[in-house]
C-alpha positions in Angstrom: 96.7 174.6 2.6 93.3 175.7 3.1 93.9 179.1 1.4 95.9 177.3 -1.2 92.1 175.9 -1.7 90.1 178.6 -1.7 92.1 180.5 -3.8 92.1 177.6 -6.6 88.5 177.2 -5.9 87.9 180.7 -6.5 89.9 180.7 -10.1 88.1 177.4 -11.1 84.8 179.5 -10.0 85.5 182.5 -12.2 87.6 180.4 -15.3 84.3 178.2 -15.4 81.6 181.0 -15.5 83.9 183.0 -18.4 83.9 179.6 -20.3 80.0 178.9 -19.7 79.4 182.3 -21.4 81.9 181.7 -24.0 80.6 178.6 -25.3 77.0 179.3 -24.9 77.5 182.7 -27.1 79.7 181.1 -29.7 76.9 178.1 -29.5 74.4 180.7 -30.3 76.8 182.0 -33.4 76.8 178.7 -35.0 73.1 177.3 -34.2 72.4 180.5 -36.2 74.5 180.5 -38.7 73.1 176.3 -39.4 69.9 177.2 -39.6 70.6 179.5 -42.3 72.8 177.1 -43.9 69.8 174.6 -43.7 67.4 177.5 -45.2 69.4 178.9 -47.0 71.2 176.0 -48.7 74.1 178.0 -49.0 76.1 180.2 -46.8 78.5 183.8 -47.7 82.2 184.2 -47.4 82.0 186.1 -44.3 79.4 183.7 -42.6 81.6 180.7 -43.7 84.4 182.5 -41.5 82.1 182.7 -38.7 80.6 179.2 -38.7 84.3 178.2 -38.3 85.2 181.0 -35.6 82.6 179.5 -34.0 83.4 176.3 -33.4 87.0 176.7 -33.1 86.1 179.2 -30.2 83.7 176.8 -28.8 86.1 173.6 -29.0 88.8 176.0 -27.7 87.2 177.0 -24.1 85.9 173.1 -23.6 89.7 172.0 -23.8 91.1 174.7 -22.1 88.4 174.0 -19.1 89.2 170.3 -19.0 92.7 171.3 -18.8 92.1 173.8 -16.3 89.7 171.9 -14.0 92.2 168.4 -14.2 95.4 170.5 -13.6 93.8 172.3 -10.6 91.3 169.4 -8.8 92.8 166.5 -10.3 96.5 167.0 -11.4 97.6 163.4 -11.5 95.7 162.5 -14.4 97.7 164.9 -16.3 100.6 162.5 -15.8 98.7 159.6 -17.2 100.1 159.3 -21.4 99.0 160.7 -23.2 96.4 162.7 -21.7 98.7 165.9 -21.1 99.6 165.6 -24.9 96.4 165.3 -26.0 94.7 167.9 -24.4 97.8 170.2 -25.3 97.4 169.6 -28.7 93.6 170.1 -29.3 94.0 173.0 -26.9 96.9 174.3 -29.0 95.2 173.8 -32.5 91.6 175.7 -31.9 93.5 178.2 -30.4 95.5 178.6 -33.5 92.7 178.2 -35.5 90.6 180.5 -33.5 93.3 183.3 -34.2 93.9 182.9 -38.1 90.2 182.4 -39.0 89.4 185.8 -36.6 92.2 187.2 -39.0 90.7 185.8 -42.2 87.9 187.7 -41.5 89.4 190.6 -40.8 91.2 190.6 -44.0 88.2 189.7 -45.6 86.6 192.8 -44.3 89.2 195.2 -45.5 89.0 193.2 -49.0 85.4 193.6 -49.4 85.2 197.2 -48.3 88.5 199.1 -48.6 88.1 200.8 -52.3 91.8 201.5 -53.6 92.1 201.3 -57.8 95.5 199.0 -57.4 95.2 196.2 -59.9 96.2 193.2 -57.5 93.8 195.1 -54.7 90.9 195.3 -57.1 91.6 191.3 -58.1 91.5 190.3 -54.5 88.1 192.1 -54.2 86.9 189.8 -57.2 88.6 186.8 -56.0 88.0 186.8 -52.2 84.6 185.2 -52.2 86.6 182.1 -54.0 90.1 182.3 -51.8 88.0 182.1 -48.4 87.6 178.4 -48.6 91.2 178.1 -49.7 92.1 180.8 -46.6 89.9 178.6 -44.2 91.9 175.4 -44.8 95.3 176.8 -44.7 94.5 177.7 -41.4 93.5 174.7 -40.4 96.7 173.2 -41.5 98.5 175.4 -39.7 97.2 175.4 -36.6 97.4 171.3 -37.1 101.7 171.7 -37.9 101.7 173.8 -34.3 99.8 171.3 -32.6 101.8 168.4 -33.8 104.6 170.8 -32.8 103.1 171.0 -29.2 102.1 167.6 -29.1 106.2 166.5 -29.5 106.9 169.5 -27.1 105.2 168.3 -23.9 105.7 164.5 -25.0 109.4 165.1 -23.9 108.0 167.1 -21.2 106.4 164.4 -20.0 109.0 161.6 -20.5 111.2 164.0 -18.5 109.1 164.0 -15.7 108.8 167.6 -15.8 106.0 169.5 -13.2 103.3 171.1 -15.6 100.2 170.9 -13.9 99.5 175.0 -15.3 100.4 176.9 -18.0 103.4 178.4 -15.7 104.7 175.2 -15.1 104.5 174.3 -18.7 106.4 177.4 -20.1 108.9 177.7 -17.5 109.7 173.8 -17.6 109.8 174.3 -21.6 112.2 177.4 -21.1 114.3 175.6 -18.6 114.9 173.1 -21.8 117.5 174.7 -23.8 117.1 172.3 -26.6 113.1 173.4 -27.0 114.0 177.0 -26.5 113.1 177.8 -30.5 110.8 175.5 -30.2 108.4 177.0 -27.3 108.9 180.9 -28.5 108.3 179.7 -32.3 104.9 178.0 -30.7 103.5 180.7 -28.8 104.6 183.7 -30.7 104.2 182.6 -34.2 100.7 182.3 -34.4 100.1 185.4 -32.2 102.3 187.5 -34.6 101.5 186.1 -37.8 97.5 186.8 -37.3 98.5 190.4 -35.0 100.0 191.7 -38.4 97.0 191.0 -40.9 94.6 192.3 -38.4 96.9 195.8 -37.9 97.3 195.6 -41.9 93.5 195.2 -42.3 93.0 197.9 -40.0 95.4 200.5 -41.8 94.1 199.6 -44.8 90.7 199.8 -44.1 91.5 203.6 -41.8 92.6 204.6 -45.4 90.0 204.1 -47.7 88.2 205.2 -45.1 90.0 208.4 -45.0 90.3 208.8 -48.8 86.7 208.2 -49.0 85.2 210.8 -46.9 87.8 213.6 -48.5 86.2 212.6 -51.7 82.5 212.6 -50.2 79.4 214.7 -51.0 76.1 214.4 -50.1 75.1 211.4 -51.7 73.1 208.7 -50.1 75.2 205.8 -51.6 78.3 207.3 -50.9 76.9 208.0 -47.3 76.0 203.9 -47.4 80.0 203.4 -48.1 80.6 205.5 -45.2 78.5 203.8 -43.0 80.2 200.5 -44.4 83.5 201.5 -43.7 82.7 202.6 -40.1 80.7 199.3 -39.5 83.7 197.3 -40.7 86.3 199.6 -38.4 84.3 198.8 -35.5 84.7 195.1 -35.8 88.2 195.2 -36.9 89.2 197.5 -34.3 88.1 195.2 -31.3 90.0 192.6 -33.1 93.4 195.0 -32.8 92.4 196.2 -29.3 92.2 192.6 -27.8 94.9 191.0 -29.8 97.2 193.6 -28.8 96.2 192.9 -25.3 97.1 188.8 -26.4 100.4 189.8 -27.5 101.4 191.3 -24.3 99.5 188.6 -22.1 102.0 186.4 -24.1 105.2 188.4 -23.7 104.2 188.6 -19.7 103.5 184.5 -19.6 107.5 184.0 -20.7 108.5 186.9 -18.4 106.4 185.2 -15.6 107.1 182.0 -16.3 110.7 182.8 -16.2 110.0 184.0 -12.8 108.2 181.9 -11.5 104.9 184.6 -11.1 102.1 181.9 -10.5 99.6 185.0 -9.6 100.3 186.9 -13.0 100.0 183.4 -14.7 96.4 182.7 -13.0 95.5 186.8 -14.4 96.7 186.4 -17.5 94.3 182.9 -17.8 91.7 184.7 -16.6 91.9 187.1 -19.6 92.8 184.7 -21.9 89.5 182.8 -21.2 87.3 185.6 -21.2 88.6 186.6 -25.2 86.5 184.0 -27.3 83.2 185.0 -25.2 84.0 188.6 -25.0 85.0 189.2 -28.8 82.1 186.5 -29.9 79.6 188.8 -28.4 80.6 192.1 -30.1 80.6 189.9 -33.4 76.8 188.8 -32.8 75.5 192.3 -31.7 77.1 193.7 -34.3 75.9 191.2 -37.3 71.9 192.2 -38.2 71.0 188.6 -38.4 71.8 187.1 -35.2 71.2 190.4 -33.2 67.2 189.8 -34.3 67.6 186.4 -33.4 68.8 187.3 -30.4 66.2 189.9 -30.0 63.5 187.3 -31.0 64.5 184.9 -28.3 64.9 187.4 -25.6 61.4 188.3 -26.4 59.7 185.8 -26.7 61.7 184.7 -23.2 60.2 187.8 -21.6 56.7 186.9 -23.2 56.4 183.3 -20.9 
């Protein structure tokens, strides 16, 4: 029992530094971003898309650390209705919003900076800065649909007085329930696979023009600007693909494991799966000129006192 302790000590130690850094770097993101606004009186399309990556991130890692502390320390409030299906749900819907509004703005990228002389490609490119609100709020209705989804899910969860005090226990007592089957794999993977393919699209899209591009190239400072463009816009986009292809098979290993009953790949997989919003959140800020100099303003004037 004592090990059993430790050991959930230790997770609860490492889960709640990951989310600490999470949220104070996406709070960073969207303090600076305000102030703009409040400047600024107005913000771009691709800093609206942040403001709201942002604070979906941020909302995200709070829930998922309540969740995370309760089901570990205090797992019998979990059985009280309807926290479980509460917490689920918000959980569930910045999460989903979290992954459509990262692949908004990956699309966003390729639209603004991909050159291709298709008609419909070259109407997006006029269009986008007006379809991003548009973009922004279908994602946020459907990430609420798979929330409400969730939220039915674990309410007859719960009514069955099922064991789900993690998210092993949750998927492998969902999978157990023949009649939620659809349900559970439609939750989980739809979102993943649905965002997965517009950030690989973006990303081939973007590897293209690229490509086409620098065949067509001279020594030209503008063209040499494009290039840079192109190559500042692959960066971003291809941590997007590198850690949502790591997502997708964190999610194909959380059915496997929670099939089998794997608690230890479960707790890994969490681990991972915490440290994302913070992780990718932090390459987005170093790589964006306005928040790394307010970044580099605070840390001096840190180092000054």
């Amino acid at each position: 029992q004592a090990n059993v302790t430790s050991y959930g000590a230790t997770i609860l130690a490492i889960i709640t530094l990951e989310t600490f850094a999470g949220v104070w770097i996406n709070a960073f993101i969207v303090c600076v971003l305000c102030i703009a606004w409040v400047r600024k009186k107005t913000l771009n399309s691709s800093e609206k898309i942040l403001l709201l990556l942002g604070c979906s991130r941020f909302c995200y890692l709070c829930f998922t650390w309540v969740y995370s502390f309760l089901s570990m320390i205090y797992p019998n409030y979990l059985y009280v209705d309807p926290i479980f299906q509460l917490i689920v749900s918000f959980q569930t819907f910045f999460n989903y919003s979290n992954l459509w509004v990262s692949a908004c703005l990956c699309g966003f990228y390729c639209i603004r900076i991909a050159n291709f002389g298709n008609s419909f490609f070259i109407y997006l490119k006029v269009k986008i800065d007006r379809m991003v609100p548009w973009l922004l709020l279908g994602s946020g209705i459907l990430a609420l649909a798979i929330a409400f989804i969730a939220y039915d899910l674990t309410e007859d969860l719960h009514s069955n007085n099922l064991n789900f005090t993690c998210l092993g226990k949750f998927l492998e007592a969902s999978i157990s329930m023949d009649k939620h089957f659809f349900s559970t794999f439609f939750l989980l993977g739809f979102g993943y696979a649905a965002s997965f393919v517009a950030v690989i699209s973006s990303a081939v899209f973007l590897l293209f023009s690229l490509w086409r591009h620098k065949c067509k190239m001279q020594t030209n400072s503008m063209k040499n600007l494009s290039v840079n463009a192109h190559i500042k816009a692959m960066k971003s986009i291809l941590s997007f693909l590198v850690m949502y292809s790591i997502n997708f098979v964190c999610l194909i290993l959380a059915i496997i494991s929670a099939r089998k009953n794997e608690n230890t790949m479960m707790l890994l997989i969490s681990i991972y799966l915490y440290a994302f919003p913070g992780v990718h959140s932090l390459i987005l800020m170093v790589s964006n000129p306005k928040m790394e100099k307010a970044l580099i303003r605070i840390l001096s004037s840190v180092n000054c006192k």
